[in-house]
N, C-alpha and C positions, 0 to 999 in steps of 0.2 A: 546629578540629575540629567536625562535625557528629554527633550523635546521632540516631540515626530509633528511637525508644522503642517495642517490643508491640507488631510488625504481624508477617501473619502473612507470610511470607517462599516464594516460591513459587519453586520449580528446576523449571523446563520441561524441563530435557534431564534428567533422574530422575524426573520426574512426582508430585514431594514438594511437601508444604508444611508449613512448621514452622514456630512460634512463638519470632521473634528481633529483636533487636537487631543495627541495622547501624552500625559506626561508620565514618565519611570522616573521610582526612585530606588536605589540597587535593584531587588531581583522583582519589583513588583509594579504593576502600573496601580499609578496615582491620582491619577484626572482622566477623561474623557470628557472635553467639553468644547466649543468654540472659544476661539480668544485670549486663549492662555498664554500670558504674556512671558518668557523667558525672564528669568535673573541672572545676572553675574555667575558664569563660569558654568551655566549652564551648556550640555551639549545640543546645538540645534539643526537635526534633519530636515530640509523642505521637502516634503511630501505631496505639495499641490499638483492634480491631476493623476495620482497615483494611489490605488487601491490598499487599503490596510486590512488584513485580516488577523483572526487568530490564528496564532503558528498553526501550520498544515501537520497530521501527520499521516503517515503510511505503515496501516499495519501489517504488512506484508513485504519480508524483505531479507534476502538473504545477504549476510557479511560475509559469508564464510570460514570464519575464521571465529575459532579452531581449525586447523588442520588443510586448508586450501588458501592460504596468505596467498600464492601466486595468483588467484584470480580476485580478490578485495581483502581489504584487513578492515578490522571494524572500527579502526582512523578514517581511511581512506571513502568508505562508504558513508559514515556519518559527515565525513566533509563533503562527499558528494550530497550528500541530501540537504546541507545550508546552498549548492552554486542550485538546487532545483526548489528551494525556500521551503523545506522541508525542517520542518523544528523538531519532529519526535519519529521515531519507527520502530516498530517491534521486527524483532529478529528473530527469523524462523532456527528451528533447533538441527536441521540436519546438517551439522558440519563433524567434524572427525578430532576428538570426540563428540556424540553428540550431545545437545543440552541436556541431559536425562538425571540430572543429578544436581545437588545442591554447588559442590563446586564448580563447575561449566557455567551454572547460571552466577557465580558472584565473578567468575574471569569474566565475564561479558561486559558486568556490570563495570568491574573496575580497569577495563582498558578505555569503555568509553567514558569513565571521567577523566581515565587518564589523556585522552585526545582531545575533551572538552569542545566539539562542537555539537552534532544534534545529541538528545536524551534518548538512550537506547532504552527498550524495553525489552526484555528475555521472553522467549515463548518456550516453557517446557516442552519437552517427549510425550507422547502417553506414552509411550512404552520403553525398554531398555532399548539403545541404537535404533529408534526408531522404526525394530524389525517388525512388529507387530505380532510377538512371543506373551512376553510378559510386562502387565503394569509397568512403571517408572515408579517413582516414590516421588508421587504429585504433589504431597503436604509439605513435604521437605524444601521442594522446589517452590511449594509459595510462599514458604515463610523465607525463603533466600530473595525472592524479589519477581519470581517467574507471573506474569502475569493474565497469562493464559495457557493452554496445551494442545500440540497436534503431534501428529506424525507429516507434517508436510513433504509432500512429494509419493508418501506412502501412503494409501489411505488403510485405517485399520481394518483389514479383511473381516477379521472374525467379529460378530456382531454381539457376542456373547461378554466379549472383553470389551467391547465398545461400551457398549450398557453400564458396564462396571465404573470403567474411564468414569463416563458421563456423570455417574453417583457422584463419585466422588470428586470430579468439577463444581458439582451442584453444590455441594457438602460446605468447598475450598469457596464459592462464592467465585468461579473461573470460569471464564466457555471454553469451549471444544472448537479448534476451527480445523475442520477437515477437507483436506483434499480428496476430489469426492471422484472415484474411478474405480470401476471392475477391471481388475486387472487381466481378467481371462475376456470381459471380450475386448479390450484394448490392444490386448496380446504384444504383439511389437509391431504395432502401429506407430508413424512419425509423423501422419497427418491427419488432416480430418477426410471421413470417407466420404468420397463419390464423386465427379466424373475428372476431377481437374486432377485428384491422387493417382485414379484408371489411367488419365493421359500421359500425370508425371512415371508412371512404373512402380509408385510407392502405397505401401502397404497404410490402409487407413482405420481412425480411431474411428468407432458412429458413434452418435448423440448418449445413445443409448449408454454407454459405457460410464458417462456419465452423470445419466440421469436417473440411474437402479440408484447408485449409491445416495444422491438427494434425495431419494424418497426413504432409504433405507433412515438416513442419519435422521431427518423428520420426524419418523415413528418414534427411533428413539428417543429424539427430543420429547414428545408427546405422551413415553412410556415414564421419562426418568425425572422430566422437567429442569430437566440442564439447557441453557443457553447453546448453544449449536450456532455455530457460522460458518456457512459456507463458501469457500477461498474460490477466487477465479472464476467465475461463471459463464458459462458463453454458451448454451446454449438455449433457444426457443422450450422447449418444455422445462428446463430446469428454472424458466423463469415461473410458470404455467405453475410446477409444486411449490414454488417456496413461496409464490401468491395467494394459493388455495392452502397454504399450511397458516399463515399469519390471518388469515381469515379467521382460521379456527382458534387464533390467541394462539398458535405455538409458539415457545420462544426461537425460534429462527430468524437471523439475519445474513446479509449476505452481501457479498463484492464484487466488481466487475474490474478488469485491466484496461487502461488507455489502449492496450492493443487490440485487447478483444473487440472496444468499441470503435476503433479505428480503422483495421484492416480485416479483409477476408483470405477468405482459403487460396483466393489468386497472389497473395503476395507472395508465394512459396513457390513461384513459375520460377525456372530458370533454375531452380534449386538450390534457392536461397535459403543456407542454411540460418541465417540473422533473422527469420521468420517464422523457423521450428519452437516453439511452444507445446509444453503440454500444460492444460487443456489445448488441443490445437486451433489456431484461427477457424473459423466456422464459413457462414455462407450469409449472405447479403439480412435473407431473410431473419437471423439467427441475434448480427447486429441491431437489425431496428429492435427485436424484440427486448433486446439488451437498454437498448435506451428509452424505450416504453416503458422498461422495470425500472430504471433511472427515474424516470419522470411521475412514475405514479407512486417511490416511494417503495416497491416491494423491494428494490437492492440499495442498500443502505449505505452502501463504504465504495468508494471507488480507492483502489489500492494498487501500488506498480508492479508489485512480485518481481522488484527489483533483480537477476538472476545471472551475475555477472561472469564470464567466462575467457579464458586467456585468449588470444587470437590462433593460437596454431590449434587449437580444441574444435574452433566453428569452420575453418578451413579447411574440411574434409569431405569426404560423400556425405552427401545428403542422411542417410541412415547413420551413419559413426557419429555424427554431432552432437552435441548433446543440446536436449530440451535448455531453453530460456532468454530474455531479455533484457540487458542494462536498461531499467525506466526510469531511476532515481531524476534524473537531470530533465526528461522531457514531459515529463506529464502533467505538470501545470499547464504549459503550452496545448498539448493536447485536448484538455480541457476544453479552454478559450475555444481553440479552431473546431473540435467536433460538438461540443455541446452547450457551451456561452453563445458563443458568436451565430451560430444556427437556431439559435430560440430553443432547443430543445430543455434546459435547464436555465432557470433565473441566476445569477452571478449568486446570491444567497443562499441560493438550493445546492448549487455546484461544489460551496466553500463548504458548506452542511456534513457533504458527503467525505469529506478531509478534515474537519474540526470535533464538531459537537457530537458527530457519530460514532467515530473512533473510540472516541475518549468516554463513552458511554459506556460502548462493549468490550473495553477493555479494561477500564474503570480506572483510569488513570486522570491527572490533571490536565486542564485543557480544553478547549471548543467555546470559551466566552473573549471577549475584547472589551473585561470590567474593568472600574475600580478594586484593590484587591486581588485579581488574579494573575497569576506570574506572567511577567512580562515577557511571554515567545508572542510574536508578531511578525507575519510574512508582510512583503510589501511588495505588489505587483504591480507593473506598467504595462496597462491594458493593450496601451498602442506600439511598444516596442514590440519589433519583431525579428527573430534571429533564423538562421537557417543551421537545420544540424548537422553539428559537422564534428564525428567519434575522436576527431584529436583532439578538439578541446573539451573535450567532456572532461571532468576530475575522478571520476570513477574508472577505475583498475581494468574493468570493463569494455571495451567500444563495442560489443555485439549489438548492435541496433537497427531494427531495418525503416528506422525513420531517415535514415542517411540522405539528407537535399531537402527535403520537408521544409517550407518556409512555416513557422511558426508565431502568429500572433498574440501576446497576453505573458508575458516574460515575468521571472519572478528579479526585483534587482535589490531586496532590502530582505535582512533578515534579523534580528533581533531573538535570543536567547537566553531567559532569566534575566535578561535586561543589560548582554551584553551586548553590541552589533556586532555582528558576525561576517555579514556582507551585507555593503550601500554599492550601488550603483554596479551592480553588477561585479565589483572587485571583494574577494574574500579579505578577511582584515588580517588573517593571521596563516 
């Protein structure tokens, strides 16, 4: 039996937090109450002054592997997501091979028991390699364990075949989450467009590029009645459709990046390629709106798009680099300092958008801190505060342009089917 002693115990889906005791026994919590007195050869955690949540997860996240071990192995990646108190992550399909097939999604599944720290979840192809040619065999892949479908990074151009996808998500009881970009007007764009791109010399993405495809997948949703999620959000109108779609009851939901909500299109001055994103970072305006759709509830999932890359890959011209961010490790921090600590989201709204929301649209276990439900449990220290710094990160990764960033709301406890994984900020195994 485990004991988690005095923390303050936080229900995202009742927007409560109370001061309690959780007790585990093997893989499941067993009490939630004040005053639970430990017995004999019980394990006891002191938790007093330190936040308990239901394990976080991030459903957006690339391991890479298949086929890119040099930049994370999906060991390495799920151990970075217990040192960022990350319990569960769906892992996007575009790695070499990619996930489009019933074997790729059970290698997934059985490397991350074989690593035994966070619960991967597989996110099928809709299409073979991701090309956006022909279906995948998406039945296949959900009876293998595939628990959603995208073409991430790719969005599927043809809308004809999109439609189809979509049926047959609907059919599989799966959403769709798509990476939502016109690839012709995006063209070979590496920023966001206007005047800070015109100053750097660099060719830029507009909003727009964007936001045809949000409206595009919307219809669909509206046409086929597939669940539809929209990956990475960042900008002002794309908040604008996915508000006036759920208005209408479409099933749409949607996610925003710690970066997107963090930084703007000036972090790419100097031409930092640790700030190159697609979606690309946006404009001042582009963020509030992002956290106004945070706050009233139209973006549902805040998610890292975890996107990890070797060092001599982001050490080039700014255009050679390649799109993405290592966020496994900082985005609980993030959190705290852009949207806890600033009153923009209540700490129960905050955790919402990493627990109960996830585990809704992906329909997996997770998002309550019951009796009865498997004991993942993040544990954060509201008041520790770390400055980041890419060597000590655990991820394969260092591309990060949070580099010096003091951050306040640290994750130092992590608990997994009721194993501890990391106390006090040290990994157990």
């Amino acid at each position: 039996m485990i004991l988690i002693k005095g923390g303050w115990v936080v229900d995202p889906a009742r927007e409560l937090i109370t001061e309690a005791d959780v007790a585990i026994d093997g893989t499941r919590i067993v009490a939630v109450d004040k005053g639970i007195n430990p017995q004999a050869g019980w394990e006891v955690f002191d938790a007093r002054g330190l936040i308990l949540t239901p394990g976080l997860i991030d459903m957006h996240v690339h391991l890479r592997e298949p086929g890119f071990e040099y930049k994370e192995t999906i060991a390495s990646g799920a151990r970075a997501a217990i040192r960022g108190g990350i319990t569960a992550l769906a892992a996007m399909p575009n790695t070499n091979p990619a996930a489009d097939n019933q074997t790729v999604i059970k290698f997934v599944l059985a490397r991350a028991q074989e690593a035994g720290w966070a619960h991967v979840y597989p996110v099928g192809a809709i299409t073979r390699g991701c090309k956006g040619e022909e279906l995948a065999d998406m039945a296949e892949m959900a009876a293998a364990g595939a628990v959603a479908f995208s073409d991430d990074g790719r969005p599927v151009r043809n809308a004809g075949l999109l439609r189809r996808a979509m049926e047959y998500a609907r059919a599989l009881q799966r959403p769709v989450i798509d990476h939502c970009e016109d690839p012709d007007l995006a063209a070979d764009g590496v920023m966001n467009e206007g005047l800070t791109a015109t100053r750097l010399g660099l060719k830029g993405i507009p909003d727009a590029a964007e936001e045809i495809v949000v409206a595009r997948d919307i219809l669909l949703a509206e046409l086929t009645g597939c669940a539809v999620h929209i990956a990475h959000v960042s900008t002002e109108g794309s908040v604008r459709l996915i508000r006036e779609a759920k208005a209408r009851g479409v099933r749409v939901t949607a996610e925003v990046t710690p970066h997107h909500f963090s930084l703007t299109e000036e972090a790419c001055e100097g031409f930092n390629t640790n700030a190159k994103v697609n979606p690309p970072l946006r404009t001042v305006r582009d963020v509030e709106a992002l956290k106004e759709g945070l706050a009233d509830g139209t973006i549902d999932v805040i998610a890292s798009d975890h996107a990890p890359h070797a060092l001599d890959e982001k050490n080039v011209e700014y255009d050679l680099a390649p799109f993405g961010i290592a966020g496994l490790e900082t985005t609980v921090g993030l959190i705290f300092k852009e949207l806890v600590t600033p009153g923009v989201l209540s700490l129960p709204a905050a955790i919402a958008k990493m627990t109960v929301n996830p585990a809704r649209i992906l329909g997996v276990d997770g998002g309550a801190l019951v009796p009865g439900a498997r004991a993942d449990i993040t544990v954060i220290d509201p008041e520790r505060e770390e400055v980041v710094n890419p060597e000590e990160m655990v991820s394969l990764g260092k591309n990060t342009p949070f580099t010096g960033y003091r951050l306040k709301g640290i994750p130092v406890g992590v608990f997994v089917s009721g194993s501890v994984l990391m106390w006090d900020r040290k990994l157990r195994k």
